[in-house]
C-alpha positions in Angstrom: 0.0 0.0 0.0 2.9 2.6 1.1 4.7 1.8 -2.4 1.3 2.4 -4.3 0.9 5.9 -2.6 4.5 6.0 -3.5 4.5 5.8 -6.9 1.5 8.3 -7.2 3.2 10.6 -5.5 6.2 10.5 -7.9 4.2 10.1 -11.1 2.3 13.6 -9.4 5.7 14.9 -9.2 6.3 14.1 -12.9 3.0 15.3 -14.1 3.8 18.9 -12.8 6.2 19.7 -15.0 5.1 18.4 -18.0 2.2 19.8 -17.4 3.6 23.1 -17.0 5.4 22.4 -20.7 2.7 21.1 -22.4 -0.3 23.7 -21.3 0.9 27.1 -23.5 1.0 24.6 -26.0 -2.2 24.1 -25.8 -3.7 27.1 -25.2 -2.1 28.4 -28.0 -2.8 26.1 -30.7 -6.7 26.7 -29.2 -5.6 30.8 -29.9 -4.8 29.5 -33.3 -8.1 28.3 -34.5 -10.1 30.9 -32.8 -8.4 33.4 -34.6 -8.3 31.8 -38.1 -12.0 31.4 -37.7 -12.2 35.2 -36.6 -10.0 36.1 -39.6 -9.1 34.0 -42.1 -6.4 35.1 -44.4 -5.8 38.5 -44.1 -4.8 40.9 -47.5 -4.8 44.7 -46.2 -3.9 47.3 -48.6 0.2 47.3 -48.1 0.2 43.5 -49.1 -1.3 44.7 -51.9 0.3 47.7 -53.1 3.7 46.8 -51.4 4.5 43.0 -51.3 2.6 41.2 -53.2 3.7 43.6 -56.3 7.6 43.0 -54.6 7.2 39.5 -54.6 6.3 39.4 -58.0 9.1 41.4 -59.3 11.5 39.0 -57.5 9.6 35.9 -59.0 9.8 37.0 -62.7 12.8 38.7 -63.1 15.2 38.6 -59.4 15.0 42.3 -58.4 15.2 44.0 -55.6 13.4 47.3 -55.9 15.9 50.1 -54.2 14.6 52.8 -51.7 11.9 52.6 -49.5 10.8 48.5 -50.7 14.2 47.2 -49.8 14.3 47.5 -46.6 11.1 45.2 -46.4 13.1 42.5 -49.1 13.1 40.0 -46.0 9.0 39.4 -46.5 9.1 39.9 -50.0 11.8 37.2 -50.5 10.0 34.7 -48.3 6.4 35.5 -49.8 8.4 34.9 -53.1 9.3 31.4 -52.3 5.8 30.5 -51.7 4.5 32.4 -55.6 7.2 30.9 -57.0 5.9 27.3 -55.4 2.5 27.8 -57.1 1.4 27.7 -53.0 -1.9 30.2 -51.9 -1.4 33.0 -49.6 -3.1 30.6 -47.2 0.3 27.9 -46.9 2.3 31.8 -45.7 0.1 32.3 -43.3 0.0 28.5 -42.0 3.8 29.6 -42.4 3.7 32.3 -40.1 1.7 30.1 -37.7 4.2 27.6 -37.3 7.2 30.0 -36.8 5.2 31.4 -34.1 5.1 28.3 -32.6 8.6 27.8 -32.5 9.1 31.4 -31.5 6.7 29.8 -28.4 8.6 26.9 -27.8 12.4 28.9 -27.6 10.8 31.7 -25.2 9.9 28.8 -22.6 13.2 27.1 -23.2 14.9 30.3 -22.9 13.1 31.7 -19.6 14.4 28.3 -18.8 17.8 28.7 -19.2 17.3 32.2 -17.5 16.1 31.4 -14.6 16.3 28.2 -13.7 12.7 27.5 -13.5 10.0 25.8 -14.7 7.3 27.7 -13.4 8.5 31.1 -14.5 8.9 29.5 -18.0 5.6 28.6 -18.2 4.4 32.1 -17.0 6.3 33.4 -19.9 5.2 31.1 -22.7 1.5 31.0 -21.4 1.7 34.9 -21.7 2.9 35.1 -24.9 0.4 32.0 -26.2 -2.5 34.0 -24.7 -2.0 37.3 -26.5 -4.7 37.5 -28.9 -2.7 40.8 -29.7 0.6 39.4 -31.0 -1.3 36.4 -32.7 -4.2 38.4 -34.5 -1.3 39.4 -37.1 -0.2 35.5 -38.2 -3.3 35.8 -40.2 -2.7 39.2 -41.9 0.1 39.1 -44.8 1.9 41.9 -42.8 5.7 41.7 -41.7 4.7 42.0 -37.8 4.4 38.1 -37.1 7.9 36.9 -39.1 9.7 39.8 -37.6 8.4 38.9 -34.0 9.2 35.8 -34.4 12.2 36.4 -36.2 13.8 38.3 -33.4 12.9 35.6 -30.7 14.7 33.3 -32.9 17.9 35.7 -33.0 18.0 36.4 -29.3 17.6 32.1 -29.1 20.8 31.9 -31.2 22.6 34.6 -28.7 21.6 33.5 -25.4 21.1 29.4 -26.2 24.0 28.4 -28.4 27.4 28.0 -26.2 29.5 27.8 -28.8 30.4 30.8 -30.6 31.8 29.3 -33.2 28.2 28.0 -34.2 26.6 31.5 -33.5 28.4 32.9 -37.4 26.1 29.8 -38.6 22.6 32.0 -37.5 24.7 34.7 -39.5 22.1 34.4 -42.3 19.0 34.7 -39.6 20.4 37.7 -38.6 20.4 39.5 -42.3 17.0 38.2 -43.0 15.6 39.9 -39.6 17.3 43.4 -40.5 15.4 43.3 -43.7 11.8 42.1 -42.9 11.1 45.9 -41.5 12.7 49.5 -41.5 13.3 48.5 -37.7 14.9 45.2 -38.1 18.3 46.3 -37.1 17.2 46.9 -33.4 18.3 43.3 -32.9 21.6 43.7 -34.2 21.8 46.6 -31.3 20.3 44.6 -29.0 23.0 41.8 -29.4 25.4 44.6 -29.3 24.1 45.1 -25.8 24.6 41.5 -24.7 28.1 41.5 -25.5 29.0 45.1 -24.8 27.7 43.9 -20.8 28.8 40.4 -20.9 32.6 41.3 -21.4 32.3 45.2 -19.5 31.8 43.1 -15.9 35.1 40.9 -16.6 37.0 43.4 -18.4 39.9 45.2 -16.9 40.3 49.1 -17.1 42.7 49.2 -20.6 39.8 46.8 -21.7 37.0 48.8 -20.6 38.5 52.2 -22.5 38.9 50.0 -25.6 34.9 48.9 -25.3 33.7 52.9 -24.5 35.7 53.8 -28.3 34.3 51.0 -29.6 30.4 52.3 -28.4 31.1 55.6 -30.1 32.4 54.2 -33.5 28.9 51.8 -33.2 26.8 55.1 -32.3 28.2 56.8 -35.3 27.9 53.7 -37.4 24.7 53.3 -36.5 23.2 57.2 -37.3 24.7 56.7 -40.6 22.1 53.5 -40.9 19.7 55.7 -39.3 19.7 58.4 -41.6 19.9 55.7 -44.7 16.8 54.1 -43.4 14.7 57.2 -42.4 15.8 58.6 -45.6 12.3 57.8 -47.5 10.4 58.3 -45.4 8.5 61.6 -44.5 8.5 62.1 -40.6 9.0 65.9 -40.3 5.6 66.1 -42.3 3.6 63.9 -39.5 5.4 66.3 -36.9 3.6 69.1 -38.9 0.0 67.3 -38.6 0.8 66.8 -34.7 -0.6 62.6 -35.2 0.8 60.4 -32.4 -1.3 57.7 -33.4 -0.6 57.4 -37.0 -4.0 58.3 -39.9 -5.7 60.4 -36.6 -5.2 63.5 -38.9 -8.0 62.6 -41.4 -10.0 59.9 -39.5 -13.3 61.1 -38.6 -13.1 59.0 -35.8 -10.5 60.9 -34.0 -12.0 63.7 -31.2 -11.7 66.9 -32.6 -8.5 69.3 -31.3 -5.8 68.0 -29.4 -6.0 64.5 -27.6 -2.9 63.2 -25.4 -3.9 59.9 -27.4 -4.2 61.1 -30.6 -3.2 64.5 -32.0 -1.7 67.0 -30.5 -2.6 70.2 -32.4 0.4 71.9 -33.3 1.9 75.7 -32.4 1.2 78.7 -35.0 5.0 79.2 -35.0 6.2 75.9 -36.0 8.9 76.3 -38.1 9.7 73.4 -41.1 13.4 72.3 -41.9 14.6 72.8 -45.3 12.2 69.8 -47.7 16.1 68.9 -48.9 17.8 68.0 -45.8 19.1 65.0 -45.2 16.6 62.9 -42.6 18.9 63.2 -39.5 19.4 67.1 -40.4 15.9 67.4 -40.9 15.0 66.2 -37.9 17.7 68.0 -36.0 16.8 71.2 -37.0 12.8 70.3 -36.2 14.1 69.8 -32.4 16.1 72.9 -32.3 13.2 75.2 -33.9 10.7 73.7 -32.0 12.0 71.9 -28.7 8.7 72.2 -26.4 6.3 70.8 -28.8 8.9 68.1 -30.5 9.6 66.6 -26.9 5.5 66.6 -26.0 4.8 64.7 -29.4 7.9 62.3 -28.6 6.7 62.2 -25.0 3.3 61.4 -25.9 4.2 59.0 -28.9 6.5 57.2 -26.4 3.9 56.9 -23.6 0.9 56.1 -26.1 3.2 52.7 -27.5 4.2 51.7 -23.9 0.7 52.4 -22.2 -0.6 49.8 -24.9 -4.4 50.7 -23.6 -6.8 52.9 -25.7 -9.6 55.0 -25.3 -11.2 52.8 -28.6 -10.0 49.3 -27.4 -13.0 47.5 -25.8 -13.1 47.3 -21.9 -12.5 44.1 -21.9 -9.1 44.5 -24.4 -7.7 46.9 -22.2 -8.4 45.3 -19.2 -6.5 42.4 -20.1 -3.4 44.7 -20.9 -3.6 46.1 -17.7 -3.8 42.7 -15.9 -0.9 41.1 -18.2 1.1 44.0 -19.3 1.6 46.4 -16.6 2.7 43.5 -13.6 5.5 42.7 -16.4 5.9 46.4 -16.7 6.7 46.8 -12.5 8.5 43.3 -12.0 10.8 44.6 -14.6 11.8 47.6 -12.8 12.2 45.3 -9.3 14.3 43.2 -11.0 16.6 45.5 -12.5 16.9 46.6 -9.0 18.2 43.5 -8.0 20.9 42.9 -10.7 20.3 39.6 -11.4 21.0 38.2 -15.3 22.1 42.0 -15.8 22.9 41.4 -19.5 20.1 38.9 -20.8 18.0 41.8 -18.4 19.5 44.8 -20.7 19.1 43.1 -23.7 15.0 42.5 -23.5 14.8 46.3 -22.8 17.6 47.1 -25.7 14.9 45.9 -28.5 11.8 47.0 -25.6 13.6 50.5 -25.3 14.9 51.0 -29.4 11.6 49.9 -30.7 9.7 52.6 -28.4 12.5 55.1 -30.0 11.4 54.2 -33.1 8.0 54.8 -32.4 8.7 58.1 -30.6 10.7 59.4 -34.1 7.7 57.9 -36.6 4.3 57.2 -35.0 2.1 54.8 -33.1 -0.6 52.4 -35.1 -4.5 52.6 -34.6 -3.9 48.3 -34.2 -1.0 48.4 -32.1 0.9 45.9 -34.2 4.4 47.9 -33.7 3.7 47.0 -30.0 3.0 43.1 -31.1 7.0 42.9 -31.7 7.8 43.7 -28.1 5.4 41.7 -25.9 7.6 38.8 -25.8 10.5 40.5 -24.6 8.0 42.0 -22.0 6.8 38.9 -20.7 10.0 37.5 -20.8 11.2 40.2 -18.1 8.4 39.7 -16.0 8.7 36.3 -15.9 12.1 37.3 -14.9 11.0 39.7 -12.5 9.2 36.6 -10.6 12.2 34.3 -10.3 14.4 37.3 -8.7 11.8 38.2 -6.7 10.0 35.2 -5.4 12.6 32.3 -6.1 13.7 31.3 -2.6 9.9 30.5 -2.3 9.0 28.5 -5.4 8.7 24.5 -4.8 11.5 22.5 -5.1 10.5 20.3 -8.2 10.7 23.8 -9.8 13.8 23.6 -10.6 15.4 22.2 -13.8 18.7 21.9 -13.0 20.5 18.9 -10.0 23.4 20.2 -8.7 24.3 22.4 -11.2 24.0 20.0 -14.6 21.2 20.2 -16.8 18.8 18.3 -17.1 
């Protein structure tokens, strides 16, 4: 009788933590069907005009549009494959499903490998399979779900693979995620992060000086990619029209004069840079003509992306953001207090933190899809956030690791 009660209580034991595996799993290929039923395929009006058109290009003759298009040659390539295949728009988005899914599978195993625990792991991953709002957009031929999932992958490659001689192998990975969107090369910074603190804690002081020229050359490097990128695209303009949530200026939807949310109506004396200037310059000389009015449309840009809630999301939407989002949001902050995993920690809020600059130089979306990008890294931190908080109280099957090997 005492080894039958036994051998429940280990196969109990056992059950936890597949259980705990197996569950986001679940509940997000139940996400999956809800939403294809809800949606469909999805063609909105830039597949239309922008990639389909691209991919076609690339099908009949190989070329890669310059300007504005090539920074986007990431989707177009891979939406090219499937054309060239003869395949429906409906085997991409099945695609696009399925990369999620592994994007899923490496944020548990990586929460994992972060913390040590199985329970915080499955925090993480049941977050991100629950978020109708980083789902909704496998189903739309847009480049939000490959590039989320693109830069899970990449941060995988950093954090998971021990041997950096294999890391040059994701080389490819990396290229393709700088060219699915304008903003793809946040992760490149972000990776810059990783190793910039990795070494910085073990480096001596000769080292240290060598790392600090190093960030400046990078900086500079990297406003010369800024102003390439921005280069197309018309952002001064939008300052001019006062939108922080981007198509506000002629939607008849948006309350009329300024709204924190939505528009802020700009001052009679706002002066324009020259229509010539390069896109840095541009912008440079828009902050020094009109510093109180650029830093309250940044402000409110900023704070409208990282609030996430709106005034025209359902109750029920933004209630769900506020019970999901914001504890990630303050078990961040209490973990960076506590200094734990200080470079996997920095690195989340690298792509958090650049794609929220972004946003604050070019505009928030009606939809929230820039915001999709992020959630993983958010959850990830608060997940995080729980293990350096609460982790001398979490069961002892919790963790995945015996005496220091793992499992």
């Amino acid at each position: 009788m005492l080894s039958n009660r036994s051998d429940f209580w280990f196969s109990g034991q056992q059950l936890r933590p597949a259980a705990l595996t197996f569950l986001p799993f679940l509940v997000w290929g139940l996400l999956q069907v809800l939403l294809y039923i809800k949606f469909g395929v999805q063609v909105p009006r830039d597949a239309q005009a922008r990639f389909i058109p691209y991919a076609q290009e690339i099908v009949q003759h190989f070329q890669y549009e310059p300007g504005l298009n090539i920074r986007y040659a990431s989707y177009a390539t891979l939406m090219a494959a499937f054309l060239k295949a003869g395949l429906p728009f409906g085997f991409l988005i099945g695609f696009q499903v399925l990369l999620s899914g592994l994007a899923l599978y490496l944020v548990q195993r990586m929460v994992a490998a972060f913390t040590n625990s199985r329970l915080c792991a499955a925090v993480a991953a049941l977050l991100v399979a629950s978020s109708q709002d980083m789902h909704q957009w496998n189903f739309y031929m847009l480049t939000e779900s490959v590039f989320t999932s693109s830069l899970i992958f990449c941060l995988a490659t950093l954090v998971l693979i021990k041997n950096r001689v294999y890391l040059w192998f994701s080389l490819p990975l990396w290229l393709f995620t700088c060219f699915v969107r304008p903003n793809g090369f946040i992760i490149v910074a972000a990776a810059a992060v990783y190793f910039f603190t990795s070494f910085y804690m073990k480096a001596t002081a000769a080292q240290r000086r060598l790392f600090w020229i190093g960030v400046g050359a990078t900086g500079i490097v990297l406003l010369l990619v800024i102003n390439q990128l921005l280069g197309p695209f018309t952002l001064v303009e939008t300052y001019a029209r006062g939108e922080v949530i981007y198509g506000t200026y002629y939607s008849p939807l948006t309350p009329p004069g300024s709204s924190f949310f939505y528009r802020i109506t700009p001052p009679d004396t706002l002066q324009m840079p020259p229509t010539q200037a390069p896109a840095l310059q541009k912008l440079f000389l828009f902050f020094w003509h009109n510093p109180v009015y650029s830093l309250k449309l940044a402000l409110a840009k900023g704070f409208t992306f990282l609030i996430f809630a709106k005034p025209h999301f359902s109750k029920l939407h933004n209630f769900l953001i506020i019970a999901t989002v914001y504890p990630c949001y303050l078990l961040t902050v209490m973990a960076l207090r506590r200094r734990k995993n200080l470079p996997i920690t920095l690195t989340l809020l690298s792509v958090i933190g650049l794609q929220t600059v972004m946003v604050m130089f070019t505009v928030e979306d009606w939809d929230c899809r820039f915001t999709a990008p992020i959630l993983p890294f958010v959850f990830m931190l608060g997940a995080m956030g729980i293990k350096s908080i609460w982790g001398e109280k979490l069961p002892h099957w919790d963790s995945i690791t015996t005496n220091g090997n793992k499992l």
